[in-house]
C-alpha positions in Angstrom: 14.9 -7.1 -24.9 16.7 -4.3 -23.4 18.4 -6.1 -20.9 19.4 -9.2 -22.8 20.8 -7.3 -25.8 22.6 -5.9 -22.4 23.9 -9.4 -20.5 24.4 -10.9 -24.3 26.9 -8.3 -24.5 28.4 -8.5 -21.4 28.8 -12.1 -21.8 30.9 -11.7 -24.9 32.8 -8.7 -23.5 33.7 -11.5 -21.3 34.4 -13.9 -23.5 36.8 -11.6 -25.5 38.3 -10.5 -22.3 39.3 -13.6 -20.4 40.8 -14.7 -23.4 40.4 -18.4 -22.0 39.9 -21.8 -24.0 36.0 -22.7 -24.1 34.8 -19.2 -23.4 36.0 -18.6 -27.3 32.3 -19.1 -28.3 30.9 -16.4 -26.2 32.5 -13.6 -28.0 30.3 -14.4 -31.2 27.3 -12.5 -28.0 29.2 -9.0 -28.8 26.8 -8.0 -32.0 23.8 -9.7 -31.8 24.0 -8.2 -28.0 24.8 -4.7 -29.2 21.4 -5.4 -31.5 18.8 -6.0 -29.0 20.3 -3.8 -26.5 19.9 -0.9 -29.3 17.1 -1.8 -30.2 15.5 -2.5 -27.1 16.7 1.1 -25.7 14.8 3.0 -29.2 11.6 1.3 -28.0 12.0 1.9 -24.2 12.6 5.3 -23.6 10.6 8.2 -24.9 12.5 11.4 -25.1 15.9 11.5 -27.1 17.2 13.2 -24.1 16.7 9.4 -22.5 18.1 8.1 -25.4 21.7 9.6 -24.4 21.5 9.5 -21.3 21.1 5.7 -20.9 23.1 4.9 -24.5 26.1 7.0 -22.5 25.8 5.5 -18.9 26.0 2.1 -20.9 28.5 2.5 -22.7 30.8 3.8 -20.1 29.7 0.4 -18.1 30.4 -1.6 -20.7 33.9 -0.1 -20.8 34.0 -0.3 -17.4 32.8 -4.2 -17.7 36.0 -4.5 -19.9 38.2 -3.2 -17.6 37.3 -5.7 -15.1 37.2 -8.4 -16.7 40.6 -7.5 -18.0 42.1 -7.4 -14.9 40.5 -10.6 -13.5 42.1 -12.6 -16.5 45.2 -12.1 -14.7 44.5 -14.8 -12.4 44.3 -18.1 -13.1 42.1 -19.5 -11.0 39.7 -17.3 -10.1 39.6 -15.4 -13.4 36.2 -17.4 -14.5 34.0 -18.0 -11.5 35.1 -14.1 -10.0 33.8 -13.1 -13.8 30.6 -14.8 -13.5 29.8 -13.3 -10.3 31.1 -10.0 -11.6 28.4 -10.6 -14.8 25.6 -11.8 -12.5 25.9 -8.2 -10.2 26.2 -6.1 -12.9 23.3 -7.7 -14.6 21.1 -7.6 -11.6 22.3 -3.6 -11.0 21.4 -3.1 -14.2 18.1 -3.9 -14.4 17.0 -2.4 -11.0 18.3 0.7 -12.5 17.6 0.9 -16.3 14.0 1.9 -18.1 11.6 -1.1 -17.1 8.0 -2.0 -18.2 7.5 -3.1 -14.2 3.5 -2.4 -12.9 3.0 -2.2 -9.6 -0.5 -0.9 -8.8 -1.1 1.3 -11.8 0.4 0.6 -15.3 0.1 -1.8 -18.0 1.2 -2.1 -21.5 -2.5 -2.4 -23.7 -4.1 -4.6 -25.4 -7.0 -4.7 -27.3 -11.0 -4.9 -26.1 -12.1 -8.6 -26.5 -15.0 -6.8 -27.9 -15.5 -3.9 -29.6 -12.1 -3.1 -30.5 -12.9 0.2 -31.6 -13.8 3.3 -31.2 -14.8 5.8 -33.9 -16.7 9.1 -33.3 -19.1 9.5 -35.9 -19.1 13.4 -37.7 -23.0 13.6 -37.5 -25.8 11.4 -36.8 -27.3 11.8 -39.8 -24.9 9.5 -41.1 -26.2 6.6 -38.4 -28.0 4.8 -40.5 -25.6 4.5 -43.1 -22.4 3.9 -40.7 -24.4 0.8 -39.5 -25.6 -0.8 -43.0 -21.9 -0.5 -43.8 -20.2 -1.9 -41.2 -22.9 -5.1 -41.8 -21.4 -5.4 -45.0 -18.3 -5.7 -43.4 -19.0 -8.6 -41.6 -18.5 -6.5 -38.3 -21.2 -4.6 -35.4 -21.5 -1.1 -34.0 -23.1 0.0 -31.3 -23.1 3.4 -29.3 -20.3 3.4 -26.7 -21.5 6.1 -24.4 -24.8 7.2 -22.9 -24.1 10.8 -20.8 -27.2 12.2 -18.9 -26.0 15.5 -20.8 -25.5 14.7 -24.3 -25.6 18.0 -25.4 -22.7 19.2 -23.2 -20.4 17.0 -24.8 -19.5 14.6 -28.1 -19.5 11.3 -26.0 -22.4 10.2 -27.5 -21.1 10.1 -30.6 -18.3 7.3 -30.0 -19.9 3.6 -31.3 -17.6 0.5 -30.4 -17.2 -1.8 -33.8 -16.6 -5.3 -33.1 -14.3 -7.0 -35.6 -13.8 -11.0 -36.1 -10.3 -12.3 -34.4 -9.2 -13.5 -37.8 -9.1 -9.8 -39.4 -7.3 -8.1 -36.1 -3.8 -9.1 -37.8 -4.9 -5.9 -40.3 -6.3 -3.1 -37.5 -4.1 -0.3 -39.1 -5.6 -1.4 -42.8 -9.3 -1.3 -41.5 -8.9 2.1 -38.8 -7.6 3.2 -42.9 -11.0 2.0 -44.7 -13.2 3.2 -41.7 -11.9 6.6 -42.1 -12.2 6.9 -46.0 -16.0 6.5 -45.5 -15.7 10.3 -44.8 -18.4 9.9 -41.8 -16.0 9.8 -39.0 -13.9 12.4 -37.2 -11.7 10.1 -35.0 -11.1 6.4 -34.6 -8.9 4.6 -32.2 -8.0 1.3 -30.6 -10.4 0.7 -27.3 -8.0 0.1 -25.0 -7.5 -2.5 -22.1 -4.9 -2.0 -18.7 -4.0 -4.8 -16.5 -3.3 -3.6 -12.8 -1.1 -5.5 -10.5 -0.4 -5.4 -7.1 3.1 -5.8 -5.8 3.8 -5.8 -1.9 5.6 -3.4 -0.4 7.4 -3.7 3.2 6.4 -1.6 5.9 9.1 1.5 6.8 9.7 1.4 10.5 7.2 2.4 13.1 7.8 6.0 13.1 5.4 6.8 16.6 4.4 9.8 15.6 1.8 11.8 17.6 -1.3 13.3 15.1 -3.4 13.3 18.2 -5.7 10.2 16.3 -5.8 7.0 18.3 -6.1 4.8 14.9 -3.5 2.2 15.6 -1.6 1.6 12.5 -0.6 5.5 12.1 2.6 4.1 13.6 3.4 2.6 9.5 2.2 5.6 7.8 5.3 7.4 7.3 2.9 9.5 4.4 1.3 11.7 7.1 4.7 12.6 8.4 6.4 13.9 5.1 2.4 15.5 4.7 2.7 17.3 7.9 -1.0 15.8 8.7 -0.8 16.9 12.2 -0.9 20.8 10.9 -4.0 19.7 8.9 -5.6 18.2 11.9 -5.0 20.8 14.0 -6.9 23.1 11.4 -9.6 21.0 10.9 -10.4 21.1 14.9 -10.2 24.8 14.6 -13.7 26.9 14.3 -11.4 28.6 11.2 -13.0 25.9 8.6 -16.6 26.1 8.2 -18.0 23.3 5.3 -20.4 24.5 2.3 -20.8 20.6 1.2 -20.0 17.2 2.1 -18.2 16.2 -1.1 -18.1 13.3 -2.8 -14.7 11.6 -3.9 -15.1 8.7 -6.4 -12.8 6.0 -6.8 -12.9 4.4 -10.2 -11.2 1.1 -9.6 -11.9 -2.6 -8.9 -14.6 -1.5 -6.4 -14.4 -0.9 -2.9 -15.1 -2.9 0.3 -17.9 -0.7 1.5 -18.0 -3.1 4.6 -14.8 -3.0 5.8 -14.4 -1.5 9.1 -12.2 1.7 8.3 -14.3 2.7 5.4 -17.8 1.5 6.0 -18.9 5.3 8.4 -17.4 7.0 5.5 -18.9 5.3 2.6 -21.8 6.7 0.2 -22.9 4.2 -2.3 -24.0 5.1 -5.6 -25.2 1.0 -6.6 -25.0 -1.9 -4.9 -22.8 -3.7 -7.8 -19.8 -1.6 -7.0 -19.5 -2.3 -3.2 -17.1 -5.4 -3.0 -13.8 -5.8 -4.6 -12.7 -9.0 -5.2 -9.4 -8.1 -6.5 -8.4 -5.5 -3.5 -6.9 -2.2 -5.5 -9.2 0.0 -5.1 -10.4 -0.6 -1.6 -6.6 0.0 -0.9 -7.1 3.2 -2.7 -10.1 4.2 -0.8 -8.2 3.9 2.4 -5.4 6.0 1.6 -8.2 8.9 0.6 -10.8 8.6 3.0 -10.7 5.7 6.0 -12.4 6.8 8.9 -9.8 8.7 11.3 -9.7 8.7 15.1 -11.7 5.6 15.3 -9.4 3.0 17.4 -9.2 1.0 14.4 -6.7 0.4 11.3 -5.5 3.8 9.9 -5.7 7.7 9.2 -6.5 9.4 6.3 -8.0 12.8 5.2 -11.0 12.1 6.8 -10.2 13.6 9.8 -14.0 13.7 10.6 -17.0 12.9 8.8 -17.8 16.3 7.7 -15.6 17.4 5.0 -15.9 14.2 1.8 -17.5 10.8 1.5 -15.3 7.8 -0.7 -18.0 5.8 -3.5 -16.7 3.7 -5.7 -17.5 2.6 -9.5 -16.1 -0.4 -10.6 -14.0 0.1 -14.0 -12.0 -3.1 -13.6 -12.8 -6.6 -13.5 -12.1 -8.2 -10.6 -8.8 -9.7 -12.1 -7.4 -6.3 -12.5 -8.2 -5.9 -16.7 -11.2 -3.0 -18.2 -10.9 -1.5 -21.2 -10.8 2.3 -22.4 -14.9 2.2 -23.0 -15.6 0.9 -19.5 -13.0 3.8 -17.8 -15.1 6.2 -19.8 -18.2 4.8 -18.8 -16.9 5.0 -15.2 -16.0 8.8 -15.2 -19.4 9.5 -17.0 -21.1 7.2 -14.5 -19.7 9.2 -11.6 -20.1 12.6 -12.8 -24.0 12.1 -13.3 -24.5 10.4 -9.9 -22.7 14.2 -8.3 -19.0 13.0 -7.7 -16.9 15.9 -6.9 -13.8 14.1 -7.3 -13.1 11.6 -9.5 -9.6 9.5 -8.8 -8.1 7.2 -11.1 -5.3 4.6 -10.5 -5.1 3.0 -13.3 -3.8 3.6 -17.1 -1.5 2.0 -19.7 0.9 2.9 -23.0 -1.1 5.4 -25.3 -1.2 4.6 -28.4 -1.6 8.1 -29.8 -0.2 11.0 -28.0 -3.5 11.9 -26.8 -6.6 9.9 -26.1 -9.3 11.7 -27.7 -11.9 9.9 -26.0 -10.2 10.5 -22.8 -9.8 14.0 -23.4 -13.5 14.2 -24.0 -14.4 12.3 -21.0 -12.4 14.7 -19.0 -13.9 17.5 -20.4 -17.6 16.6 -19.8 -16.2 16.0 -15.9 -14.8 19.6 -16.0 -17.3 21.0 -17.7 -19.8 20.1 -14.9 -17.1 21.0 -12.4 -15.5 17.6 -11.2 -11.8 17.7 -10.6 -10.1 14.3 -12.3 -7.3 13.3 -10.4 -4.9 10.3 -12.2 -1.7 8.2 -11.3 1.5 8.9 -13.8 2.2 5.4 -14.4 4.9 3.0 -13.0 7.2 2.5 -15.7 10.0 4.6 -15.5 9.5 6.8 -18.0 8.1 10.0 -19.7 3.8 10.2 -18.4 3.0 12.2 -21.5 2.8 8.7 -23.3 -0.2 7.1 -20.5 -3.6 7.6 -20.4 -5.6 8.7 -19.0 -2.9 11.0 -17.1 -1.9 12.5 -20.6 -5.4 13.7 -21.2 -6.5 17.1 -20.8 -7.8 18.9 -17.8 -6.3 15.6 -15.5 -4.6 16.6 -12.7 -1.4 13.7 -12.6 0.6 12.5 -9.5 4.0 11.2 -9.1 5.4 9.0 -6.2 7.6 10.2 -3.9 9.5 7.7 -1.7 10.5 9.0 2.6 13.7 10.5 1.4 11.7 12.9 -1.2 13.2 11.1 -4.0 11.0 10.3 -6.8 10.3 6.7 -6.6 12.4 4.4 -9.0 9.5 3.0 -10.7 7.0 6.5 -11.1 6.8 8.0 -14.3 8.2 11.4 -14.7 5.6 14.6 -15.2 7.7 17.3 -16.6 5.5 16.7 -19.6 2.1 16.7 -18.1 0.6 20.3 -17.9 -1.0 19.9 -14.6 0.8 17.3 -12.1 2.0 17.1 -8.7 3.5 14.3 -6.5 2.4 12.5 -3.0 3.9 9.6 -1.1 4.1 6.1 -3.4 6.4 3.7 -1.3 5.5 1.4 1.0 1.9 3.0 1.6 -0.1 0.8 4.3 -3.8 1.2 4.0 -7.1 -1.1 3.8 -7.8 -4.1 2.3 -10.9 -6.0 1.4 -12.6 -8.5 4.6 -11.1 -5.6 7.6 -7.3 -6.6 6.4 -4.6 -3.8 5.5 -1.4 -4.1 3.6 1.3 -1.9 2.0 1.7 -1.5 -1.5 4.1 0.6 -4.1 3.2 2.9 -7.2 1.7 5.6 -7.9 -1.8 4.3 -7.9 -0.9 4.9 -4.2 0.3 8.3 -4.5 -3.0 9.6 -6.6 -5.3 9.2 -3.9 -3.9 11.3 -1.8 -4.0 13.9 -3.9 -7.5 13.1 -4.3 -8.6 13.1 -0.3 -7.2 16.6 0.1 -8.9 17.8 -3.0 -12.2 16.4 -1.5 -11.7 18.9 1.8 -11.1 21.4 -0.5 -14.1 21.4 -2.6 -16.7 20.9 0.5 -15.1 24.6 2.0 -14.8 25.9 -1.8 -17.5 23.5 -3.7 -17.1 26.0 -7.3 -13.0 25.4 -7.0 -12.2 24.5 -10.5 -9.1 21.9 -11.5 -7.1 24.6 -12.7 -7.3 26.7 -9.6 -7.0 23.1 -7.5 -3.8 22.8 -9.4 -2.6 26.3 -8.6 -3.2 26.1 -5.0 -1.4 22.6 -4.8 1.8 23.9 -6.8 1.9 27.2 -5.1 1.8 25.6 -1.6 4.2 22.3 -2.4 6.8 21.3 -1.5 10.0 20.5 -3.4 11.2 17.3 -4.3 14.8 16.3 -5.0 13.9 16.0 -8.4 10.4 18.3 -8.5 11.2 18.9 -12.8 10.4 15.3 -13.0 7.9 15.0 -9.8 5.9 18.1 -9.4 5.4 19.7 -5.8 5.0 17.7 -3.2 1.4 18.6 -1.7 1.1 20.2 1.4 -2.1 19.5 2.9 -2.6 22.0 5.8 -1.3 25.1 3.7 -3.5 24.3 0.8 -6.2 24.4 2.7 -5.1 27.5 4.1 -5.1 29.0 1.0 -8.5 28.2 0.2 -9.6 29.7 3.1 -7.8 32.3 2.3 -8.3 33.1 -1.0 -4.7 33.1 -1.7 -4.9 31.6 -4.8 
């Protein structure tokens, strides 16, 4: 809506401007353009500081625009088609540059749960039996949403999905109101669904770059370069890192390929149902964290050698890309009980509220047991504090960077989100499902490297908390060109120097 309020008003700036017979019409475009264009920028951006700063850029183009097509009228013949071309440039500039709603790997706007579109945490359970004779006098169901091992550690087990007929959805806001008047609950909200897509991204040239690995496609991953990778190989050859665990870095996503030939020697399964990925995500993900390294095949990661992290996987997606707030939840309890270490998350979408309260809770019972939750900012242009899960507490986010330290034109900005930091997002080449590889954008990309550095960390320091992960990675970043809106770029080598260290 925010670009066509945007070209409807360029159209009849042109239409006023040209001034020619027949293009009378298009000047009548002016206000209903102005309209959607307003309107379309209130609902896009999320801080006012956004607000003026696109409303001001625009206006001054649309003066600009003006100008122009001012001073083509002056010719006669070229005055219409030179306009149109003009228009069609400006439109396409604008929308390459403007707030967008584009996903690549890791953002989607939600949508509802087919079923169980809530989620309500009940105040105490001696109010069960009663929550459940009422909602059947509703018309609707309940059931419990979550199941942790350690229920006492956390108020997970009090969630309970309620599944509402299609026909009533059109009043959600009216029944969250009557759920909450009962007086038995202490939180109710929408159960969530994201949508991931995947959007191609070419290959930067070969960069031939010596790490001293003989895995052949290091030549397209311009990442370890701007990572300094080499300085971290070199360290972990030295007799200075000595290992306390093998840790275990979890990637909740659409699975993994646990048979593909760059991940399979580094692969620790935690059930059978989550080895394949039909839809490819998160085996990508898994590559960029943990392929095997120095193997004379496909690419390099963290995994420099076998002793420092395994990847696992838990599906949380479908294999079309879509899962819901209840089965991301599942997947982080899922993988805390089964001993992750790590738990990285590529995925998220809009919140609704300005914090997930399930999400939070999730993230707490991960911290709580000492897991470090690592999540992508979201690829839409605009302020992260808005996404879940990155918004929740205790997550440690991740921006995209592009080669030239720029933040990447579709990553979410983190200057809101207490903990966050950035990695390479552009153009990332790593594994795909059936022994293929591919590059991708977004900052599903980005979020696992963060997440294969954290997984050396924690086997030489296994009681590193996410707070003091997050202070060794900002103290030993790197600066951005725009690091208020990125974070630090993470240095791999001198964070794990200061954990050897101590210098944290």
């Amino acid at each position: 809506m925010y670009t066509l309020g945007f070209v409807l008003t360029l159209l009849g700036l042109m239409g006023i401007m040209l001034d020619r017979k027949g293009l009378e019409a298009l000047s009548y475009a002016v206000a209903p353009g102005l309209g959607l264009w307003l309107f379309g920028l209130v609902t896009q951006v999320s801080t006012l500081g956004d607000f003026f700063s696109y409303s001001f850029t625009d206006l001054l183009f649309y003066g600009g625009a003006a100008m122009l097509f001012r001073g083509l009228s002056q010719s006669k013949h070229l005055a219409i088609p030179a306009s149109i071309v003009a228009l069609l440039m400006m439109a396409f500039f604008h929308q390459n540059i403007r707030p967008q709603t584009q996903d690549m790997p890791a953002t989607a706007q939600y949508g509802l749960a087919a079923e169980g579109e809530l989620l309500v945490e009940l105040s105490d359970e001696d109010n069960l039996e009663r929550w459940k004779r009422w909602i059947g006098a509703q018309g609707w169901t309940t059931e419990r949403a979550f199941a942790p091992e350690e229920g006492a550690r956390t108020d997970l087990d009090d969630y309970f999905t309620v599944n509402i007929p299609a026909s009533e959805l059109g009043n959600l806001e009216e029944i969250i109101a009557r759920i909450e008047a009962t007086g038995w609950t202490d939180w109710v909200e929408p159960n969530e669904t994201i949508q991931i897509e995947l959007s191609p991204a070419r290959t930067l040239p070969k960069l031939n770059k010596i790490l001293g690995v003989n895995d052949p496609a290091v030549e397209e991953q311009w990442a370890l370069q701007v990572l300094e990778m080499n300085k971290l190989y070199d360290l972990l050859n030295s007799d200075k890192v000595k290992t306390r665990k093998k840790a275990i870095v979890a990637i909740l996503d659409t699975g993994v390929d646990a048979e593909h030939e760059d991940l399979k020697g580094n692969f620790y399964s935690i059930a059978k149902k989550y080895n394949d990925d039909p839809q490819g995500h998160g085996t990508h993900c898994a590559g960029i964290a943990g392929a095997v390294t120095d193997n004379g095949v496909g690419v390099a990661s963290f995994a420099r050698t076998g002793d420092y992290f395994q990847i696992t996987s838990v599906k949380v997606l479908k294999a079309g890309g879509s899962g819901t707030q209840q089965d991301i939840i599942n997947g982080i309890i899922t993988a805390v009980d089964k001993g992750a270490d790590i738990l990285s998350m590529s995925l998220g979408g809009f919140s609704t509220q300005s914090r997930q309260r399930a999400y939070s809770e999730a993230v707490r019972y991960a911290t709580d047991r000492n897991v470090i939750v690592v999540a992508s900012a979201g690829n839409s242009n605009r302020d992260a504090a808005g996404f879940s899960p990155v918004n929740a507490n205790g997550v440690i986010g991740v921006s995209a960077i592009d080669s030239q330290l720029q933040r990447a034109s579709f990553s979410n900005k983190v200057n809101r989100i207490g903990m966050a930091v950035a990695a390479p997002g552009v153009a990332i080449y790593s594994t795909k499902p059936n022994n293929n590889y591919a590059a991708h954008n977004g900052t599903s990309m980005a979020a696992p490297f963060v997440s294969g550095l954290l997984g050396i960390m924690k086997s030489i320091r296994p009681e590193l908390t996410n707070k003091e992960a997050f202070k060794i990675l900002q103290q030993t970043g790197k600066n951005t060109r725009d690091t208020a809106n990125t974070g630090r770029l993470i240095q791999p080598a001198a964070a794990v120097e200061a954990v050897l260290n101590n210098s944290f």
